[in-house]
Backbone as XML, in Angstrom:
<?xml version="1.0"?>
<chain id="A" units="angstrom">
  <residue number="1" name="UNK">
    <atom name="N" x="70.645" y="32.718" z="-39.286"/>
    <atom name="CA" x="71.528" y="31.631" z="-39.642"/>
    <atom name="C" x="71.863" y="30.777" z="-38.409"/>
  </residue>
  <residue number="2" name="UNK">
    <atom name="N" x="72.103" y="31.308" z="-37.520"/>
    <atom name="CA" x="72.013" y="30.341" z="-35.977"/>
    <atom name="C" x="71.068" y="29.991" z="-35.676"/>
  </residue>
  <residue number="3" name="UNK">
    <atom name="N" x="70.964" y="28.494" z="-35.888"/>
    <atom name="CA" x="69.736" y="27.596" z="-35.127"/>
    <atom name="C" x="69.784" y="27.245" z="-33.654"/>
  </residue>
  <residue number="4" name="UNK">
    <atom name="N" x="71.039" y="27.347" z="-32.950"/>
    <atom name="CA" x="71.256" y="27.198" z="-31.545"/>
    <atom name="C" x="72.593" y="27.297" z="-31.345"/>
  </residue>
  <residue number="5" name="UNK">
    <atom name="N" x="72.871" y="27.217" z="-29.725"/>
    <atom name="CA" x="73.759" y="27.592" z="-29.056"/>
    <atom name="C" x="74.190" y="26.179" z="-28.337"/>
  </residue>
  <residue number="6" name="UNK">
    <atom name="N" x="75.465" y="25.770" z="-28.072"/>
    <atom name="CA" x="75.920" y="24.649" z="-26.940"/>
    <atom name="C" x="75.880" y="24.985" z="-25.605"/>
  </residue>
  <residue number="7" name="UNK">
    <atom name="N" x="75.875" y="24.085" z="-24.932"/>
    <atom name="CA" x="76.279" y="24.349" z="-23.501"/>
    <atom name="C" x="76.905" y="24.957" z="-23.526"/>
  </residue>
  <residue number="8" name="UNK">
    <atom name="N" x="78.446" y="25.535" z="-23.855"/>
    <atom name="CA" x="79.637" y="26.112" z="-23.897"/>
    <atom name="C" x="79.086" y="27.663" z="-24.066"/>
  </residue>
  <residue number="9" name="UNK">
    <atom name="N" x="78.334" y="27.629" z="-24.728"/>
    <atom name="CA" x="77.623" y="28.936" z="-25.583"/>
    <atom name="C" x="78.210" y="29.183" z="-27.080"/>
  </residue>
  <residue number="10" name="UNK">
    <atom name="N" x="78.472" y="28.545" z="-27.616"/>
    <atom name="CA" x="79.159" y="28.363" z="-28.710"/>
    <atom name="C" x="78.055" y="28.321" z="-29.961"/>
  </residue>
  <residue number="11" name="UNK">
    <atom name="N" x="78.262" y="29.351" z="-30.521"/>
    <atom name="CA" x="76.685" y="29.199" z="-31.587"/>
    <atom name="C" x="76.723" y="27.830" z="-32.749"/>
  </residue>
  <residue number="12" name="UNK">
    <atom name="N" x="75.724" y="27.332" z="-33.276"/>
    <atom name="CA" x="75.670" y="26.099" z="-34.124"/>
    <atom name="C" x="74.622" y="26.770" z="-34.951"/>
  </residue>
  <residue number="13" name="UNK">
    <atom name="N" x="75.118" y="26.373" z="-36.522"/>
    <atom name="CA" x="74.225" y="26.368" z="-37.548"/>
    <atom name="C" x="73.518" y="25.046" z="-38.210"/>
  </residue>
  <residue number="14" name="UNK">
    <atom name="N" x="73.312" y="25.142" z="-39.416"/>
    <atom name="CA" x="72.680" y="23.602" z="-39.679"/>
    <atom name="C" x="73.310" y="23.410" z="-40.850"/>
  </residue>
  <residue number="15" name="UNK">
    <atom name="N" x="73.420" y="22.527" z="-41.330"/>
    <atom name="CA" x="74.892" y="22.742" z="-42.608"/>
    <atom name="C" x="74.090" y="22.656" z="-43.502"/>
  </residue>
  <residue number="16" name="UNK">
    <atom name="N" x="72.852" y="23.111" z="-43.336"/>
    <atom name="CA" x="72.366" y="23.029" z="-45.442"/>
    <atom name="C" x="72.532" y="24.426" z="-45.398"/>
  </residue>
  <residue number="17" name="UNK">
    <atom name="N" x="72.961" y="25.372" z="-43.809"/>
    <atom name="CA" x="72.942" y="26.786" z="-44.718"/>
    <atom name="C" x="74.492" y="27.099" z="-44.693"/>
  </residue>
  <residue number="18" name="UNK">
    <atom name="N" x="75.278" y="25.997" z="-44.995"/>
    <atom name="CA" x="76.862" y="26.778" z="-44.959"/>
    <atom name="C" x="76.778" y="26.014" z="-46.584"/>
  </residue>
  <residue number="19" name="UNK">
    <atom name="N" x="76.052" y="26.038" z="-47.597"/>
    <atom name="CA" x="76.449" y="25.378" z="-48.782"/>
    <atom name="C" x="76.163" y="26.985" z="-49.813"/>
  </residue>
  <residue number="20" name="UNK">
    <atom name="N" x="77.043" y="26.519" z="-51.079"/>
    <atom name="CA" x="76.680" y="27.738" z="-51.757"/>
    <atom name="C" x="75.594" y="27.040" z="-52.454"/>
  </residue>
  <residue number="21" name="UNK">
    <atom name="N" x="75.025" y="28.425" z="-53.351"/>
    <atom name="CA" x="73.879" y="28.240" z="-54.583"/>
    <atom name="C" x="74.880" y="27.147" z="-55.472"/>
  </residue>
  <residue number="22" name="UNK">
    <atom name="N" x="75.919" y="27.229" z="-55.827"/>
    <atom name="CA" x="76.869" y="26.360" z="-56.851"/>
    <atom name="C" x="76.601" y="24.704" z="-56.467"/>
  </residue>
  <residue number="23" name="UNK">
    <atom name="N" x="76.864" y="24.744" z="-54.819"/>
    <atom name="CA" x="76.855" y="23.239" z="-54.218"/>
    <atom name="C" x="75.782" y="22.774" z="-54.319"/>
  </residue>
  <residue number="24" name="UNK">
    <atom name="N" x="74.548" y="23.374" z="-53.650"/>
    <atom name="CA" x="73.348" y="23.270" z="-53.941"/>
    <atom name="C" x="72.703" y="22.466" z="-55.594"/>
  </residue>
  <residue number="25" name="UNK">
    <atom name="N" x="72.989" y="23.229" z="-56.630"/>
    <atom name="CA" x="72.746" y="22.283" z="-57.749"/>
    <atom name="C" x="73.290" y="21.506" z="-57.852"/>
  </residue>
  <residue number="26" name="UNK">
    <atom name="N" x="74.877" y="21.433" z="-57.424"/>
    <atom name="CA" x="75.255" y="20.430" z="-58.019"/>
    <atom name="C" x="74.964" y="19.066" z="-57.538"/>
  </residue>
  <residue number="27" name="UNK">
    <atom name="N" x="73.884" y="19.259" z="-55.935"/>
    <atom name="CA" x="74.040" y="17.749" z="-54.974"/>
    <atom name="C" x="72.771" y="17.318" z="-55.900"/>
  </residue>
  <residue number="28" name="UNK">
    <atom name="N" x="72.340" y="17.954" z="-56.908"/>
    <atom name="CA" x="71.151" y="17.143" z="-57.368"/>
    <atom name="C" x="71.834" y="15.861" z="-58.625"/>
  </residue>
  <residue number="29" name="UNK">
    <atom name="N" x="72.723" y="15.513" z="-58.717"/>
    <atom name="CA" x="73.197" y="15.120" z="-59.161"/>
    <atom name="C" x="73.378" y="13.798" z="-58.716"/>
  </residue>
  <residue number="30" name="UNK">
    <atom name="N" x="73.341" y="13.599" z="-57.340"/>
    <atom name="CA" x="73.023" y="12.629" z="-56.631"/>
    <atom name="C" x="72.109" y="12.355" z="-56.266"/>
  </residue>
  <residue number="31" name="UNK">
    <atom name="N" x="71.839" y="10.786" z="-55.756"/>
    <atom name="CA" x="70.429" y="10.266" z="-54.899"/>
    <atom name="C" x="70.510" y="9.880" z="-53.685"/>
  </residue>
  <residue number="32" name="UNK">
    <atom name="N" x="69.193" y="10.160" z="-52.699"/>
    <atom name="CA" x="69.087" y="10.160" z="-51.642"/>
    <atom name="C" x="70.438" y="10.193" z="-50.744"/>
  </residue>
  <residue number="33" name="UNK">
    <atom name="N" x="70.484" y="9.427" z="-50.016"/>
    <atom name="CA" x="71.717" y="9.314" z="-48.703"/>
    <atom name="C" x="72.858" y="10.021" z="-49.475"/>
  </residue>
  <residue number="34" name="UNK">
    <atom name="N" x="73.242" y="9.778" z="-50.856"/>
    <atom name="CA" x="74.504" y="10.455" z="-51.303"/>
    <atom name="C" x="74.504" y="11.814" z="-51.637"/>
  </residue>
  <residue number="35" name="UNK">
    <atom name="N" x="73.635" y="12.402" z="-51.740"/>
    <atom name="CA" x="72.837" y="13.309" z="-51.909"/>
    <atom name="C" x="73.145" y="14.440" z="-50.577"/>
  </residue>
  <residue number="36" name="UNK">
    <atom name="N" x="73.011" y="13.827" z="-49.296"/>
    <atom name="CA" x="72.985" y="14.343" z="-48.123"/>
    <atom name="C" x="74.125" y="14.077" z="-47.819"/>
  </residue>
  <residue number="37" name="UNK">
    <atom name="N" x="75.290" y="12.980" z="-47.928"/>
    <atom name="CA" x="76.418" y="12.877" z="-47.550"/>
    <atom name="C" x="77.502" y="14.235" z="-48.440"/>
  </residue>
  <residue number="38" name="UNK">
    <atom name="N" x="77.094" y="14.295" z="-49.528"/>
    <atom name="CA" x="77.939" y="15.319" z="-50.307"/>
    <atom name="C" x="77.451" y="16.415" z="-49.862"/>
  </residue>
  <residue number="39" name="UNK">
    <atom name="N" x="76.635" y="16.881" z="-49.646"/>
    <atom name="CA" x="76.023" y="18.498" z="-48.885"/>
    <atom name="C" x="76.612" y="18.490" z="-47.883"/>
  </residue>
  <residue number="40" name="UNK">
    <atom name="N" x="76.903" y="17.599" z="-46.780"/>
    <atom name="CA" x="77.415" y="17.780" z="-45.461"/>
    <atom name="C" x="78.996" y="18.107" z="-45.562"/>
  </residue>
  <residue number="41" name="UNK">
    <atom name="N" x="79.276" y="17.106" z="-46.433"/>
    <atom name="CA" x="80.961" y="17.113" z="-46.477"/>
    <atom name="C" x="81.248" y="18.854" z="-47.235"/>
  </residue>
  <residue number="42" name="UNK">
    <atom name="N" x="80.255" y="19.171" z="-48.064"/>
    <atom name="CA" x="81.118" y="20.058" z="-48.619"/>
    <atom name="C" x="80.584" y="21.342" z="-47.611"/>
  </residue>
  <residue number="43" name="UNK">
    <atom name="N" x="79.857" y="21.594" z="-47.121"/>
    <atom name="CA" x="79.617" y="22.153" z="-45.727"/>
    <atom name="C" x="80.253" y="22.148" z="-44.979"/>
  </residue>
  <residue number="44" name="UNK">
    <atom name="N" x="81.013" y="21.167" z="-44.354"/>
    <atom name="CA" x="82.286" y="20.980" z="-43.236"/>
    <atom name="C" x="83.495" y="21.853" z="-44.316"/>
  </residue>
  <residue number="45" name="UNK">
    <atom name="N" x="83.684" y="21.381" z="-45.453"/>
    <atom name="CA" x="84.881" y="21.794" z="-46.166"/>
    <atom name="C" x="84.775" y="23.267" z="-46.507"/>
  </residue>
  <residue number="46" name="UNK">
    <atom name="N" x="83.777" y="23.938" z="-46.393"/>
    <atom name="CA" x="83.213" y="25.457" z="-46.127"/>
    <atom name="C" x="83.761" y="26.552" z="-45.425"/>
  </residue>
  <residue number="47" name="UNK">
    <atom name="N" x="83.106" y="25.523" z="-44.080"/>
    <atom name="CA" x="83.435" y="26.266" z="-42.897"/>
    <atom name="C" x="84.595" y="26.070" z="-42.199"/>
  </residue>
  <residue number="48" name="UNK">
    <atom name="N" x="85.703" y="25.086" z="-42.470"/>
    <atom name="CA" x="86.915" y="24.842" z="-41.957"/>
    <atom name="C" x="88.006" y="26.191" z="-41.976"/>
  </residue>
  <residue number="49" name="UNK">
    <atom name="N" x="87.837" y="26.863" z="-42.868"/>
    <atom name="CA" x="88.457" y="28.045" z="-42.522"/>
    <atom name="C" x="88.070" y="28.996" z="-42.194"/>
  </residue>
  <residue number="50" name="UNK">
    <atom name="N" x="86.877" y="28.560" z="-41.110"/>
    <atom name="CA" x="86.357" y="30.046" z="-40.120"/>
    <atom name="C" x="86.289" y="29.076" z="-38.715"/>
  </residue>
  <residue number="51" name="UNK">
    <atom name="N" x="86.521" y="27.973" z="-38.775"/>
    <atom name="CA" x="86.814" y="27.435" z="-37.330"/>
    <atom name="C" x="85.926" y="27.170" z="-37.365"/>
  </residue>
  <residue number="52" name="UNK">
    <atom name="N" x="84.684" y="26.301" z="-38.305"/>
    <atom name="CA" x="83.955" y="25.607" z="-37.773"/>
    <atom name="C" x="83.928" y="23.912" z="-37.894"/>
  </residue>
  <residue number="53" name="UNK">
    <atom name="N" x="83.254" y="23.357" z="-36.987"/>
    <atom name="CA" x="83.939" y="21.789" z="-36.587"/>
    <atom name="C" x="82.703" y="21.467" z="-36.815"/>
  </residue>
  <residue number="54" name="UNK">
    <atom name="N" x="82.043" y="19.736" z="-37.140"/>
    <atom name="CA" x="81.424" y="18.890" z="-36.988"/>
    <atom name="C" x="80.857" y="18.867" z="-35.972"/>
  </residue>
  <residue number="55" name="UNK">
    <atom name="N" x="79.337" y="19.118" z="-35.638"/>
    <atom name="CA" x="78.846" y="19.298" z="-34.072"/>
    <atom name="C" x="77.524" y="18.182" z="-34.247"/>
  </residue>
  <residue number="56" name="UNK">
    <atom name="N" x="77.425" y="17.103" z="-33.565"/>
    <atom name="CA" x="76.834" y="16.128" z="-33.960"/>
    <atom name="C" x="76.284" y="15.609" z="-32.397"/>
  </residue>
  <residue number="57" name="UNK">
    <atom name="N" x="74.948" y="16.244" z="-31.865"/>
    <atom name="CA" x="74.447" y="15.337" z="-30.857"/>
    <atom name="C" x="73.294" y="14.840" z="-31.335"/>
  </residue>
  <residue number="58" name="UNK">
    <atom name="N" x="72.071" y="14.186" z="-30.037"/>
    <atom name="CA" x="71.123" y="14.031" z="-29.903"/>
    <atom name="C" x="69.770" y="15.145" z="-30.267"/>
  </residue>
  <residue number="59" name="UNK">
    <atom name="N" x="70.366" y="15.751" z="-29.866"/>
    <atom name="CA" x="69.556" y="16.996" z="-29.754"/>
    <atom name="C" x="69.378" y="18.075" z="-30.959"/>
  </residue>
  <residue number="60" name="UNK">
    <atom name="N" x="71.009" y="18.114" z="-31.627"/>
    <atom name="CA" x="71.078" y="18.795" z="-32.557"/>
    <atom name="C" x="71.342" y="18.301" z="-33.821"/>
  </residue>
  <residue number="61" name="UNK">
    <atom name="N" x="71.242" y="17.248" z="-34.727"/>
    <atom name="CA" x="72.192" y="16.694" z="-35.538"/>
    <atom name="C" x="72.370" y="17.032" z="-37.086"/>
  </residue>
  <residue number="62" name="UNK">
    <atom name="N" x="73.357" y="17.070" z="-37.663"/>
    <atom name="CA" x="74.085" y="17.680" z="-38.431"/>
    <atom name="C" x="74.400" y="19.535" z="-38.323"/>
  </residue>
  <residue number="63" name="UNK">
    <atom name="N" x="74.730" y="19.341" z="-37.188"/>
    <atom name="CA" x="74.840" y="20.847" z="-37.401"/>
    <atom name="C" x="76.727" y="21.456" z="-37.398"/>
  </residue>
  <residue number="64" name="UNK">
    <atom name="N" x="77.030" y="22.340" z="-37.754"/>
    <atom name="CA" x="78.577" y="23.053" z="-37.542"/>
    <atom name="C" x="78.435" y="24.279" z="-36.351"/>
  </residue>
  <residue number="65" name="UNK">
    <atom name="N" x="79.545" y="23.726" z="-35.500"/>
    <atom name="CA" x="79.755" y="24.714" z="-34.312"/>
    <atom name="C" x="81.158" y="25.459" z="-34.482"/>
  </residue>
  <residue number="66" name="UNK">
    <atom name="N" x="81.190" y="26.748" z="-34.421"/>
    <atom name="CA" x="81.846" y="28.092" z="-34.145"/>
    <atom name="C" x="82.310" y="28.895" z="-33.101"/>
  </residue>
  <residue number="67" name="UNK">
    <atom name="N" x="83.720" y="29.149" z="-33.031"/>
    <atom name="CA" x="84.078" y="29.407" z="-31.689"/>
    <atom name="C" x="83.032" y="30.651" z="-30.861"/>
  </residue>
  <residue number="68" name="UNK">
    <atom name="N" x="82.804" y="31.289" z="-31.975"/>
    <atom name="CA" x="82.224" y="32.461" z="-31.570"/>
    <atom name="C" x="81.187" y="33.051" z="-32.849"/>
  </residue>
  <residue number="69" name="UNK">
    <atom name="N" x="80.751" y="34.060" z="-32.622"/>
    <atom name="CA" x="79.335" y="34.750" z="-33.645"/>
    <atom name="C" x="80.492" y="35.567" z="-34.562"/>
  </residue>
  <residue number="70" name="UNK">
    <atom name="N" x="81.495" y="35.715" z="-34.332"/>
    <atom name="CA" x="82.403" y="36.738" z="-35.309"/>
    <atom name="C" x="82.876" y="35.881" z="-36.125"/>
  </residue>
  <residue number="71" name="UNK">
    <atom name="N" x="83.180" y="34.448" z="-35.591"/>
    <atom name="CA" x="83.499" y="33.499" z="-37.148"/>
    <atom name="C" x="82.357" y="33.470" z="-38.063"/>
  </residue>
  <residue number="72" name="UNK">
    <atom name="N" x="81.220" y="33.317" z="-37.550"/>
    <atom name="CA" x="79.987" y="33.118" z="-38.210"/>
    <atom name="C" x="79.827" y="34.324" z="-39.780"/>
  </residue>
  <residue number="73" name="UNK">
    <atom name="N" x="79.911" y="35.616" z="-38.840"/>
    <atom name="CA" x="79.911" y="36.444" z="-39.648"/>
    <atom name="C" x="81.262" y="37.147" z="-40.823"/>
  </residue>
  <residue number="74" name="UNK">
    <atom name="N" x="82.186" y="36.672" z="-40.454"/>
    <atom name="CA" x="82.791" y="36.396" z="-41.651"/>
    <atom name="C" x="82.564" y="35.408" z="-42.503"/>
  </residue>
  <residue number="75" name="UNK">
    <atom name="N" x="82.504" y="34.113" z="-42.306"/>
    <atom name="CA" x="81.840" y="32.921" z="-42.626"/>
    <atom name="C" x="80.361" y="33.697" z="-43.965"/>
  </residue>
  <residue number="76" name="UNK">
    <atom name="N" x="79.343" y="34.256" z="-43.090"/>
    <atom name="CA" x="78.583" y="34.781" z="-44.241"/>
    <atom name="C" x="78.913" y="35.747" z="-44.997"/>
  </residue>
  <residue number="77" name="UNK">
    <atom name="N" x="79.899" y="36.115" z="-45.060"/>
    <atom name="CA" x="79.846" y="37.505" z="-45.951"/>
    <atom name="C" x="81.375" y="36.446" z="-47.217"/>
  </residue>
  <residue number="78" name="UNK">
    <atom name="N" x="81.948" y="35.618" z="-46.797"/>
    <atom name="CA" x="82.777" y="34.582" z="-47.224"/>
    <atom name="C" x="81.607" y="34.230" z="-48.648"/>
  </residue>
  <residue number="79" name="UNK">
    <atom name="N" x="80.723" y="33.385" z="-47.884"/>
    <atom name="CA" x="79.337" y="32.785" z="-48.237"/>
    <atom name="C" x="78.820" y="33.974" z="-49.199"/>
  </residue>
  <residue number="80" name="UNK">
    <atom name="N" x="78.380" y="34.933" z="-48.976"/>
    <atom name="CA" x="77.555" y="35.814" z="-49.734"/>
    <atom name="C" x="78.537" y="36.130" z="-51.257"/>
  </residue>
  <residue number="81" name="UNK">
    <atom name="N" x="79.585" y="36.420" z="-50.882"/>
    <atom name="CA" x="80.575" y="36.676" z="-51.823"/>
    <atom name="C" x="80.839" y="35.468" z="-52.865"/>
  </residue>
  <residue number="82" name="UNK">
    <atom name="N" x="80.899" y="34.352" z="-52.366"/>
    <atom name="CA" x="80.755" y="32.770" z="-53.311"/>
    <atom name="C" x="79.589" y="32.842" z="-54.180"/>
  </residue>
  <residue number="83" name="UNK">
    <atom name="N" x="78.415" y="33.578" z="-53.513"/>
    <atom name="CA" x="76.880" y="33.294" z="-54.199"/>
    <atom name="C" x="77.027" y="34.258" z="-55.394"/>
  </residue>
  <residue number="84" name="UNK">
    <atom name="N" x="77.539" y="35.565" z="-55.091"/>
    <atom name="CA" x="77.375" y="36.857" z="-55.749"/>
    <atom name="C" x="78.227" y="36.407" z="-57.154"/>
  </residue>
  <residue number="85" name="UNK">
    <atom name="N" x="79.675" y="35.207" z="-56.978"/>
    <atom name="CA" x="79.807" y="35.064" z="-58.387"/>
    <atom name="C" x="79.361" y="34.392" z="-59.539"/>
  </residue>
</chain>
């Protein structure tokens, strides 16, 4: 689930994998650009209660950064538990 790390060392994911199976169908509902704007937002709105923020460079873009690998992993088992209902 970690695609990279910051300078800081701060791990970063990619926000199509902080979405559930639920969000997932439902962005088909939309087209193109809106499509990708609603996956992102509800991705940020995901991970906001494991401390993850909007991490947006050159290098990396659209991804969510985490203070640490222990938010992450609550974060998936959060995630796994959303899918499982």
């Amino acid at each position: 689930m970690i695609e990279a790390y910051t300078p800081a060392g701060k791990p970063i994911i990619h926000f199509l994998s902080a979405l559930t199976e639920k969000q997932e169908n439902i962005s088909y509902e939309y087209e193109g650009i809106q499509r990708i704007d609603y996956k992102y937002r509800e991705a940020i709105n995901n991970t906001r209660q494991f401390n993850g923020k909007a991490y947006d460079t050159k290098a990396f873009g659209g991804g969510i950064v985490f203070p640490s690998e222990s938010f992450i992993d609550k974060f998936k088992e959060w995630l796994n538990k959303e899918n499982s209902q």
